[in-house]
SELOMI-150739 format. One record per atom (N, C-alpha, C): residue in one letter; atom name; x, y, z. Coordinates in steps of 0.1 Angstrom, whole numbers. Layout:
N
REC   type   atom      xx      yy      zz
REC      a     CA       X       Y       Z
...
//
This chain:
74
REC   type   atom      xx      yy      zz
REC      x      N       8     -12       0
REC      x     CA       0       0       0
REC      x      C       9      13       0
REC      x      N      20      15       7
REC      x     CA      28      26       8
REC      x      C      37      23      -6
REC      x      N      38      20     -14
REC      x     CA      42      15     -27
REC      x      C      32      25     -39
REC      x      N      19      23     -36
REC      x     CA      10      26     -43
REC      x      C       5      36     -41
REC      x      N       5      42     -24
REC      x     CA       5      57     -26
REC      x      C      16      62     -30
REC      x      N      26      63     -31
REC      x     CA      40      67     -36
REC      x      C      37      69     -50
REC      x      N      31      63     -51
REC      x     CA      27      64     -72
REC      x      C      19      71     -76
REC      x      N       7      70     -69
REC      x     CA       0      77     -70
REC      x      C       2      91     -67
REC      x      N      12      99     -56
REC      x     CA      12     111     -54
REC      x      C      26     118     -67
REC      x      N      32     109     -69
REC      x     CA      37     109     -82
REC      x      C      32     110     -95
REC      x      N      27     105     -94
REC      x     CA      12     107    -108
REC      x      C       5     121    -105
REC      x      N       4     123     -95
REC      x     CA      -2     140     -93
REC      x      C       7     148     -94
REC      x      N      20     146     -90
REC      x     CA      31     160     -93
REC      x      C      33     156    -111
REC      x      N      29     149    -114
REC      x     CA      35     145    -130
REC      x      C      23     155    -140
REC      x      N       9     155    -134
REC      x     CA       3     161    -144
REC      x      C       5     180    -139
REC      x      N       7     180    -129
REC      x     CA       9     195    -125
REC      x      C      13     205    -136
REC      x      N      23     203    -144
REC      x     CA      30     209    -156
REC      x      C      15     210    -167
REC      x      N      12     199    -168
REC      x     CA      -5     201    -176
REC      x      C     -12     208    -176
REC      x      N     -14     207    -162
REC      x     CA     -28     219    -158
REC      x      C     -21     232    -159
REC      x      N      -4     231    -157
REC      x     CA      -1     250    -163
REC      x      C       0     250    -171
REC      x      N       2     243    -182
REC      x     CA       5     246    -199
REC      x      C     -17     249    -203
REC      x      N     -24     244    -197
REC      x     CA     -39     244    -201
REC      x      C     -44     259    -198
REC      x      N     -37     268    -185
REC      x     CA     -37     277    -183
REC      x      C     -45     287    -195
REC      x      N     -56     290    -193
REC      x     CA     -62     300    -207
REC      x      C     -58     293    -220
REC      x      N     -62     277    -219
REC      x     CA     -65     277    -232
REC      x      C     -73     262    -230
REC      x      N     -80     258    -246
REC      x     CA     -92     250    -247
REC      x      C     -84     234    -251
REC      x      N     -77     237    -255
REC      x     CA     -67     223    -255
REC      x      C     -51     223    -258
REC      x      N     -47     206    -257
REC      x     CA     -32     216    -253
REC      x      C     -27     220    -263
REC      x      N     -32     221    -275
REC      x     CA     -23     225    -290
REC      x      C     -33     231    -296
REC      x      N     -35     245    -298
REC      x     CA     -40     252    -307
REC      x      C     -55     251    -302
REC      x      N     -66     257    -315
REC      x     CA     -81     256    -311
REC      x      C     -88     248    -313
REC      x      N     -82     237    -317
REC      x     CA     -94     225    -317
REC      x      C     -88     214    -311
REC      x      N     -97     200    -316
REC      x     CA     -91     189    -304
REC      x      C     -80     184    -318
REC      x      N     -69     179    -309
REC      x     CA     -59     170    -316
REC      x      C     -51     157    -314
REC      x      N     -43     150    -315
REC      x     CA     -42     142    -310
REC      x      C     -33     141    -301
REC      x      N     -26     153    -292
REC      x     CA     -23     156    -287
REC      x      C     -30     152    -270
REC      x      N     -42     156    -273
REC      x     CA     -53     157    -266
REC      x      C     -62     143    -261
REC      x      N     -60     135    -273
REC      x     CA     -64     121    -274
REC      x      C     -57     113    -266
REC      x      N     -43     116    -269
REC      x     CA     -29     110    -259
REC      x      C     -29     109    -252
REC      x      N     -32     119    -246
REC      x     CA     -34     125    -231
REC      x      C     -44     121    -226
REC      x      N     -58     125    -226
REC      x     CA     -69     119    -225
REC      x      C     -69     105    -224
REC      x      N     -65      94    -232
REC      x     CA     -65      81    -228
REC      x      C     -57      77    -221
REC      x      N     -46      85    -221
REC      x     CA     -35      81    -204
REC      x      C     -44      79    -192
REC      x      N     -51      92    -191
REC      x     CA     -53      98    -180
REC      x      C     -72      93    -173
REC      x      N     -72      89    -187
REC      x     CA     -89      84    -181
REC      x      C     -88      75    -169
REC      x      N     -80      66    -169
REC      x     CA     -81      57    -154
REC      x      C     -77      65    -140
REC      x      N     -67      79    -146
REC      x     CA     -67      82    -131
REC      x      C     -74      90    -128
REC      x      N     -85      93    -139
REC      x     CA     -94     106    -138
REC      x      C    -111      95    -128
REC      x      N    -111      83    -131
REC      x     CA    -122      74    -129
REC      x      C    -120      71    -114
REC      x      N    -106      70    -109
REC      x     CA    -102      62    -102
REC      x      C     -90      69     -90
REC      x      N     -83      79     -90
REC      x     CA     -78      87     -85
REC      x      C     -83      98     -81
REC      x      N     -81     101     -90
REC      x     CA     -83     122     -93
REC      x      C    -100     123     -87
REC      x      N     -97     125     -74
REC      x     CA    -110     129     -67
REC      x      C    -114     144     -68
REC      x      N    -126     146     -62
REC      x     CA    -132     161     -65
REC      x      C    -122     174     -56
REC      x      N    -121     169     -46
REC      x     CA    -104     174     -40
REC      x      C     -93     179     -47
REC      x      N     -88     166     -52
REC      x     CA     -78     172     -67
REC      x      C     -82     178     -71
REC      x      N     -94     172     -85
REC      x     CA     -95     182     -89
REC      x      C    -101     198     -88
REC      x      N    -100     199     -79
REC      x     CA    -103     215     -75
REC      x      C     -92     220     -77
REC      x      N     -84     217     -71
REC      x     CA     -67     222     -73
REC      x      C     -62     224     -91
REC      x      N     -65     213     -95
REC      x     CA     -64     214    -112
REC      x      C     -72     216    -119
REC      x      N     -77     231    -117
REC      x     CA     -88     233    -121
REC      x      C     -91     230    -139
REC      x      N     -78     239    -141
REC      x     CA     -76     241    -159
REC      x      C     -74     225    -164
REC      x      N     -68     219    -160
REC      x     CA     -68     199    -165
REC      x      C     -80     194    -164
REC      x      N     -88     197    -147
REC      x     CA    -100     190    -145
REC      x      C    -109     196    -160
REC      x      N    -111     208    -162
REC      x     CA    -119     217    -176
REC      x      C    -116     209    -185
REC      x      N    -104     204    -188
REC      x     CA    -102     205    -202
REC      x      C    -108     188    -203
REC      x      N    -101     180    -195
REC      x     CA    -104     167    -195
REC      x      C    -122     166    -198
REC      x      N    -127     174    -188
REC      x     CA    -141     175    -187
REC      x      C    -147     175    -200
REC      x      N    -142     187    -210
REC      x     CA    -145     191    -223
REC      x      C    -143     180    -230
REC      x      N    -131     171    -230
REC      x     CA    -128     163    -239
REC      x      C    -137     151    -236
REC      x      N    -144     148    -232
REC      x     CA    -151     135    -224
REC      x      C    -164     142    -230
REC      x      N    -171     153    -234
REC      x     CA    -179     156    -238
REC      x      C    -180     153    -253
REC      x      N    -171     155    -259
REC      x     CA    -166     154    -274
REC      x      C    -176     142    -281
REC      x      N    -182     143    -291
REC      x     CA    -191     131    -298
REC      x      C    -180     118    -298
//
């Protein structure tokens, strides 16, 4: 278990750079969705389902947005 938090709080300082590069904008490359976005997005769906509680994301607000937006996407 102290193995697995260790990773997990690792996994949260890892996406931190994310949510600043998202800083005022709608995805991470330019104005539309890309696959940039796709990449990212399917990394991050299991820690979004399963980690990244409503706690977090408060803190990440601009990652929690954008993820949010992408999960909307047809």
């Amino acid at each position: 278990m102290k193995k697995f938090n260790a990773l997990v709080d690792e996994l949260k300082k890892q996406v931190t750079p994310l949510n600043n590069h998202l800083k005022g904008k709608k995805w991470i490359v330019g104005d539309s969705v890309t696959m940039a976005d796709i990449a990212c997005a399917s990394v991050l769906t299991p820690a979004f389902q399963l980690i990244f509680d409503a706690g977090f994301r408060k803190g990440r607000g601009d990652l929690a947005k954008w993820f949010e937006e992408f999960t909307q996407l047809p």
